[in-house]
N, C-alpha and C positions, 0 to 999 in steps of 0.2 A: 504494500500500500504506500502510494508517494502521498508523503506530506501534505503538497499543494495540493492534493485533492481531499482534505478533511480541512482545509484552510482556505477558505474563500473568502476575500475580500468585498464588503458589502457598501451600498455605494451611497448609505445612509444609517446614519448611529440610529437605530431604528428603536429605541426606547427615548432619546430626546426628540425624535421629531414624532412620536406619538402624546408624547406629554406636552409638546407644543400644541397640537392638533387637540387638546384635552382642555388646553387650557382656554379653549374658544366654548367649552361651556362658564366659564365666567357671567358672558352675556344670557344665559338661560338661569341666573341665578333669582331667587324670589317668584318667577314664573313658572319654572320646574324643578321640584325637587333633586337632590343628587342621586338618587335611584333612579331617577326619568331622563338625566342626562343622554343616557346611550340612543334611547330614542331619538334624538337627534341628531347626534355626533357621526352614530354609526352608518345610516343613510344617508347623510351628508356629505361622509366620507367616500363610498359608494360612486354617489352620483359626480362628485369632484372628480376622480380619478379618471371615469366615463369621458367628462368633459373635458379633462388635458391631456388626455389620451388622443382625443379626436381635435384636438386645436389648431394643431397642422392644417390637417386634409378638409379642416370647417370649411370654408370659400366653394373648394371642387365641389362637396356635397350640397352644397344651396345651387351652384350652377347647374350640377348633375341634374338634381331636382325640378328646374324650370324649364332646363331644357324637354324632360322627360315630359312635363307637364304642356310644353307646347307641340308636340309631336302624338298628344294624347294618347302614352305609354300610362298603363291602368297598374300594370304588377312592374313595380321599380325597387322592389327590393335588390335583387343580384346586382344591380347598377351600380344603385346606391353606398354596397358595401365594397362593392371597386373604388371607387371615388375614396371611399375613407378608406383603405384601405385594414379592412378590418372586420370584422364580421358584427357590426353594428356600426350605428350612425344616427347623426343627429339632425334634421332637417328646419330646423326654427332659424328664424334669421336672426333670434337672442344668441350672442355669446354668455357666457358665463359671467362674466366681468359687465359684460353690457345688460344686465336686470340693472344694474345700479342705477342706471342712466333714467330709468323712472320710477322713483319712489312711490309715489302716488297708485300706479298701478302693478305694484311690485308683486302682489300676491296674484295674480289673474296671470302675470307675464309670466312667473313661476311654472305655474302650473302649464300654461300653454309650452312653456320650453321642454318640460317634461313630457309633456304628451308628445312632442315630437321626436323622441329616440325613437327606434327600429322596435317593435315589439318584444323582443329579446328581452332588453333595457326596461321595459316597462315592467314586463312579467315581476322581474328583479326586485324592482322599484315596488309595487303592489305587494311583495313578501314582507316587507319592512311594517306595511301602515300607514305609507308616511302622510297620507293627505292631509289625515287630521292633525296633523302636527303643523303642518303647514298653515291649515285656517289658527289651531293656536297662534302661532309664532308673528304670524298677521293679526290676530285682533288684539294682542296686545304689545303690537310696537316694536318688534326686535328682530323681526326676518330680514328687514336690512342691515341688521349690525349683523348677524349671523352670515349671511351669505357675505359680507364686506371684510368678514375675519378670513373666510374660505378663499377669499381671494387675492389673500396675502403671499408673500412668498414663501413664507413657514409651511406655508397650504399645500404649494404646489404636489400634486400625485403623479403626474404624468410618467408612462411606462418608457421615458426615454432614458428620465433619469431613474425611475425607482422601479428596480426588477419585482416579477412574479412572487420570487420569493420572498425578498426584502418587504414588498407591502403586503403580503400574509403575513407579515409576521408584524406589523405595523397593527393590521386591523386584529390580529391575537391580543396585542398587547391594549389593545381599546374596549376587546371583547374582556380582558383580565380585571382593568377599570368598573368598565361597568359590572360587572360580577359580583365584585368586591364591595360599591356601595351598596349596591343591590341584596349585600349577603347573600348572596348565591353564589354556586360552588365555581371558581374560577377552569379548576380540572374538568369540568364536565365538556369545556371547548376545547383545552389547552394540552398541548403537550412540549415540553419544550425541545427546541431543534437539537440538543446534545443530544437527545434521548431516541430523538428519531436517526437521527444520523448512525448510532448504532445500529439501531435494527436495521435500515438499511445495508451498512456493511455487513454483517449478518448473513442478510437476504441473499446479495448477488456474491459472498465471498466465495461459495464453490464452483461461482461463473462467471470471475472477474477475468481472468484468463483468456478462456474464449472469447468472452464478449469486447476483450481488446486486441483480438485478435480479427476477427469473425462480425464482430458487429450484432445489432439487436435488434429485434424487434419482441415488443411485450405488450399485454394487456396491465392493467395496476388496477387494483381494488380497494378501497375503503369503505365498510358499511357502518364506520360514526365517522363521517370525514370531516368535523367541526367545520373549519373555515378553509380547508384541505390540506394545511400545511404537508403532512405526510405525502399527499402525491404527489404537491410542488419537491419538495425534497427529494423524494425517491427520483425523478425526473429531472433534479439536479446535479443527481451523484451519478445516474447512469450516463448522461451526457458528457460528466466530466472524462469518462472512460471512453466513449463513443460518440462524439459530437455530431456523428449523423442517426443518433437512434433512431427507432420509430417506435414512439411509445403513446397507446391509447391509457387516458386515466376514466376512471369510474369510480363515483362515491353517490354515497345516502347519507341524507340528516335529516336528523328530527326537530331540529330548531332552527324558525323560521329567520332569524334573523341572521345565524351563523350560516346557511344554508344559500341566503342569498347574497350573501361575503365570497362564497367559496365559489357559486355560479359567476358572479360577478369578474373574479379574478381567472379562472379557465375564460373565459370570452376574450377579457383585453391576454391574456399571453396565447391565444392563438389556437386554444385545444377548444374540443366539443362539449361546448355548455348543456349539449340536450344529455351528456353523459353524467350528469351533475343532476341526482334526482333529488324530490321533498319527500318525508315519509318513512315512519318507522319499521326500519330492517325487521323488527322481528313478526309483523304478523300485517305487514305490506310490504312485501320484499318484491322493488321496484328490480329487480335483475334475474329473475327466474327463469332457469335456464342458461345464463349464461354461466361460461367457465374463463377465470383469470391465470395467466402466468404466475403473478406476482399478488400478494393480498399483503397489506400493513396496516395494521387497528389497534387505537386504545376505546375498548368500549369501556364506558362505565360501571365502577364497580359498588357493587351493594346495592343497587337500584334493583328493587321488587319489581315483577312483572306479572303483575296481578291483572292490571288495562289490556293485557294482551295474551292473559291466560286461556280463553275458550278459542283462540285462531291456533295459538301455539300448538295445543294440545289436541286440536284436531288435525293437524299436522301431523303432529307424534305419531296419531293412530295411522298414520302411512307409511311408517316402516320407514324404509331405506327408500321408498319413494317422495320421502318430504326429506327436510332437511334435520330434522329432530327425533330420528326414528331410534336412537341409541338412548336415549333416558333421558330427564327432565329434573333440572338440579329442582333446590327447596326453591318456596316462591319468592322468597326474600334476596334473590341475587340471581343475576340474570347474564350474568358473566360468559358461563360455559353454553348459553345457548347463542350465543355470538361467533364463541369456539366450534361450536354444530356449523353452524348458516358459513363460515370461513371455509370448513373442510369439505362443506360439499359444493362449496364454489372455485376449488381448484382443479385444475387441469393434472393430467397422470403427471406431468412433468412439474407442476406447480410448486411455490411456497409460500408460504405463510411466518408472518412475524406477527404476535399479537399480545400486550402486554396483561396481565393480571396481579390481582393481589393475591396474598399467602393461600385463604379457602380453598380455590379447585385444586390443589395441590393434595387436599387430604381430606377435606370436608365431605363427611356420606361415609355411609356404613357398608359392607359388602351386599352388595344389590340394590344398593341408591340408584337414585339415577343420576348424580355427583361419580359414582365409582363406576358406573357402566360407562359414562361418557368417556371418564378417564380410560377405563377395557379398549372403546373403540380404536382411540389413536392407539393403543400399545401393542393391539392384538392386529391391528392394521400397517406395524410398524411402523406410523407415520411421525410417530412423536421424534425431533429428530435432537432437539435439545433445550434446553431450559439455564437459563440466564439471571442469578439474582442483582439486582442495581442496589445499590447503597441505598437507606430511607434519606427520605430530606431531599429527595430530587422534582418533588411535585409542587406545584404552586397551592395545592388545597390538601394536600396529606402528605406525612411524615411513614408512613408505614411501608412494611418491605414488600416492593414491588418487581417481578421477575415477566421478561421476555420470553414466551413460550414459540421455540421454533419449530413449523410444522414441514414436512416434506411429503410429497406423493412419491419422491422418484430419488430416496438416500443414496448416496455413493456406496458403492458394491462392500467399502471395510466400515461404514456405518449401517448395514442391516443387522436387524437383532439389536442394536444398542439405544443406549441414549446417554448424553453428556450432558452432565451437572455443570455449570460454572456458578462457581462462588466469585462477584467480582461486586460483593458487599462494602470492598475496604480501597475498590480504586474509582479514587474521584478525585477531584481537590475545589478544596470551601470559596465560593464564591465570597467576594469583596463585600459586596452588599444584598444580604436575602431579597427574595420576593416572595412574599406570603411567607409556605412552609419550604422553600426551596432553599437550601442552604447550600448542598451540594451541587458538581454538575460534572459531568464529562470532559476532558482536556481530549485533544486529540490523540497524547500520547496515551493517556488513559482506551478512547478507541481500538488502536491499534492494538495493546496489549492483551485489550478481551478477545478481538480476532486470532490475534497469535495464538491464543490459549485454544479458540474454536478450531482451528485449521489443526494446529497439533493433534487434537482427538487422540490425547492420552492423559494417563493420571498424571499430575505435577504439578506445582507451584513454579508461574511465573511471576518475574520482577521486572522494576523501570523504576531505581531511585527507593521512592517510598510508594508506588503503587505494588500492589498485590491480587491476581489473579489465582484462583487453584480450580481446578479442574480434574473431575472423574469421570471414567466413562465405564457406565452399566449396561448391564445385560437386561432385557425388557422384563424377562422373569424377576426381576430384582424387586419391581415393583407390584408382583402378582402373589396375593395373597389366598390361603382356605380358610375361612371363617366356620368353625365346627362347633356345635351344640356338646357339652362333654355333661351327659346324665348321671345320677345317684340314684342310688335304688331308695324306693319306697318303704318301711321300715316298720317290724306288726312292736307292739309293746314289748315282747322279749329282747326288741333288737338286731330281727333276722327279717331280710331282706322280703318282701309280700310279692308273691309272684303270682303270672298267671300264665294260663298252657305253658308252662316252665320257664318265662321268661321274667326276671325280674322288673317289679314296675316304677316305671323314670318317679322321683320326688321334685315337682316343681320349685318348691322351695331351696333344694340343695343343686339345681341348674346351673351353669354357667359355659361358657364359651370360651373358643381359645381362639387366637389369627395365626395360622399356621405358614411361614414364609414355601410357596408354592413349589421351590426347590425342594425342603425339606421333606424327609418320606414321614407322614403323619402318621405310624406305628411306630414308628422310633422316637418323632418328638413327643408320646403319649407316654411310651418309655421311660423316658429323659426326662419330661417334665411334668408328669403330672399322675402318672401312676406310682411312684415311688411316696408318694402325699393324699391318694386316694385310689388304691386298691379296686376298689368296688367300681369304677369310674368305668364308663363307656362314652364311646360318640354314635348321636344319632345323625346316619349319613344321611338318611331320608331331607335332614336339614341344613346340611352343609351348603355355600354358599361361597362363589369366587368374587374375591374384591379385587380392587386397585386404589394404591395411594402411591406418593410420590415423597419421602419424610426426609426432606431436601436437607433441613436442618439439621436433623440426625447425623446426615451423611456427613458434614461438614464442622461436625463438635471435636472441639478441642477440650481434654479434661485437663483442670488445671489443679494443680495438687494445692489443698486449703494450706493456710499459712500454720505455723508448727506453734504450741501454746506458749512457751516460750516467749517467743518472736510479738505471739500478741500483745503477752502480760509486759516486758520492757517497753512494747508502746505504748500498753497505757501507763504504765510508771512517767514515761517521759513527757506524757500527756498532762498530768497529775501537778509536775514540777510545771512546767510551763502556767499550768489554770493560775498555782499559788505563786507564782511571780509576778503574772499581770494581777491578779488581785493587790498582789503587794503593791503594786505602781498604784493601782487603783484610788487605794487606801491611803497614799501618799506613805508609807513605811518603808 
């Protein structure tokens, strides 16, 4: 991995010019509260960018337009979007700058200039709400300080100077804003670019080779694609490799306003906006039936899925003809049905990056549908590795968060396994937090997780003070028997109550054992639990195969307790120290 391609130079400090662009809710102060802020900022933003996008080619498109108009040309769309060169366009003889020019009918010319983008822009536009914010911001006196802020030079959006990815991550940082006063959860949009940038390397590291060789072509999928950062990125890391890729992106969102951010930005960088659907993945899966190369997701974790429990679950009832036909975690987390809808939208040759929290890892008893999910990827081979990130790298939770890599099509010495990385301890502390983000990825930190990926062997890698360790198990590692272990039924003498010669099970003296799937369960019966109850049996009739993944286990270091000794001189010296400062205290 070259350096320069985890180091891109961005062509805008893109957390001061969003806190510029923030600082133009001043003027919505007293009129809308700072919760309400976003409401206007984030359409504004939007529409701004629309229009110094198209400021150039504005002139051609009003010429285009009258000419078409005299030639009594009825469908001028394809025209139109020649003229601007770009797959929307603006036909009002308003500039941006020129609504100023009449105060008086500033709210009417608004709105007329709006109505005249390409219906694309509209559609956009209409996700927002904005109308009524518009008649606000007019009846009480401040849509011309608004629009005269946006048309400062702090303002400017245009895609000459500010890249795809550079303003996804402008409007992330606007969508974090408003989140935040809003009390509402910043992570539900966000994920931040260190953390994608991984998984991407990740994704394409067993086809970086070729693909700089050979060249690419891919589909890309996101079914939470907040504002889409992850496609833009994934589509800026393959390009770094192959500058003539050919790369289709695809995303689904559930919120209207992240939704029409992320529509917004596929249009002005040149990709198909109609690939950019509205609508919740799990039970309006706007892409059914298709199949993706490449799939990268942080869906939301802990979000109950109760609103979309009777689609989901009749779903379910379709087997391996829906997407959900391997089990159905509890209702209170909706994580691993994301992990479903992923795997059965890749392609044989496909992969998947998609993050979660600690839960599906171990959450669900043998015959959950939490364990059977897990069965599917391991009994499918697909599961190809599992990734812990340091806590503290999210803007709204501090908890430990792991990259779950999926593969349809492992390399021939990764079948049968799966690698653990432990790269809890490689990060380094950001200068100044945001929210709970204290930590974040350093390039050379990237690299090293790679290194440790590609090796696909047990060992501890180093870089300084970073720390990567890496295992690689065998799928059976994580396949367990969960076995019923009976006590006989007992008559007052204390002799075991049988019937047709069979001793009968006492429900009260029941219990269970999780048998590790390797193990021959007569010998661990042996071993562990007939030498402490004799009488003991298992009823196989109720035996039951689980799967968990006890990541943590794998990864424990015991650390030998401090010797009594060692304790009691500390606290002696503890002791002297307390009656010193008292002494000072006391002036003695």
């Amino acid at each position: 991995m070259q350096t320069d391609v985890l180091s891109r130079r961005t062509t805008v400090n893109i957390q001061e010019k969003a806190n510029l662009i923030w600082a133009i809710a001043d003027k919505l102060v007293g009129t809308y509260k700072p919760h309400e802020y976003g409401n206007v900022i984030l359409p504004m933003c939007v529409i701004k960018r629309f229009s110094d996008t198209l400021a150039e080619t504005k002139q051609k498109v009003i010429d285009m337009d009258k000419t078409l108009d005299k030639r009594g040309v009825k469908v001028k769309d394809g025209f139109l979007k020649t003229a601007s060169g770009f797959d929307f366009y603006n036909t009002s003889p308003f500039t941006f700058e020129g609504l100023l020019s009449d105060a008086e009918n500033l709210t009417d010319n608004f709105r007329s200039y709006l109505n005249h983008f390409s219906n694309n822009v509209i559609d956009i536009i209409e996700k927002f709400d904005f109308d009524k914010e518009i008649t606000k911001l007019g009846n009480h006196g401040i849509l011309y300080n608004v629009i005269q802020e946006f048309c400062s030079k702090k303002a400017y959006m245009g895609a000459d100077e500010i890249s795809a990815v550079d303003m996804g991550y402008i409007f992330e940082e606007l969508v974090r804003k408003f989140s935040e006063s809003y009390d509402e959860q910043a992570g539900a949009h966000f994920t931040a670019r260190d953390i994608i940038y991984l998984m991407v390397e990740l994704l394409i590291a067993p086809d970086r080779e070729r693909i700089k060789k050979d060249g690419i072509t891919a589909s890309i999928y996101d079914m939470t694609m907040g504002t889409s950062q992850m496609l833009d990125c994934m589509d800026e890391r393959l390009k770094a490799i192959d500058p003539e890729a050919s790369l289709t992106e695809f995303g689904q969102e559930l919120n209207e306003q992240t939704f029409a951010i992320a529509k917004a930005n596929m249009l002005i960088k040149g990709g198909n906006a109609d690939n950019m659907r509205y609508g919740n993945t799990l039970n309006d899966d706007k892409f059914e039936g298709y199949l993706f190369d490449y799939i990268i997701s942080n869906p939301p974790f802990g979000i109950e899925w109760k609103n979309e429990k009777a689609d989901v679950e009749k779903e379910h009832k379709q087997g391996k003809a829906g997407r959900f036909g391997a089990g159905l975690p509890a209702i209170g987390d909706s994580q691993q049905l994301f992990v479903m809808n992923g795997t059965a939208k890749l392609k044989e040759t496909g992969r998947m990056a998609i993050i979660q929290n600690g839960s599906p890892l171990f959450k669900g008893d043998a015959g959950s549908g939490e364990s059977e999910i897990r069965g599917e990827l391991i009994e499918n081979d697909w599961l190809e590795a599992i990734v812990q990130m340091p806590n503290d790298m999210f803007y709204n939770t501090g908890i430990a968060t792991y990259i779950w890599l999926v593969s349809k099509d492992k390399a021939v010495e990764r079948a049968g396994k799966v690698q653990l990385i432990d790269a809890s301890k490689c990060c380094v502390k950001r200068r100044k937090p945001i929210g709970n983000k204290r930590n974040e990825f350093s390039e050379d930190c990237i690299r090293l997780v790679v290194e440790a990926y590609n090796a696909f062997k047990d060992g501890v890698f180093t870089d300084g003070d970073l720390i990567v360790e890496s295992k690689v198990k065998d799928n059976e590692d994580f396949k367990y028997t969960k076995v019923v272990v009976e006590r006989p039924l007992l008559d007052e003498a204390g002799k075991p109550i049988l019937k047709k010669g069979k001793p009968q099970p006492d429900s009260s003296r029941r219990d269970t054992e999780s048998i590790p799937f390797k193990e021959d369960i007569d010998a661990y019966m042996e071993k562990n639990v007939l030498p402490y109850a004799p009488d003991a049996w298992i009823d196989t009739n109720k035996s039951k195969i689980g799967y968990e993944i006890p990541f943590t286990r794998e990864f424990y270091k015991y650390v030998e307790p401090r010797k009594s000794d060692d304790i009691y001189s500390h606290l002696q010296e503890l002791d002297k120290q307390e009656a010193a400062l008292m002494a000072k205290i006391m002036g003695r």
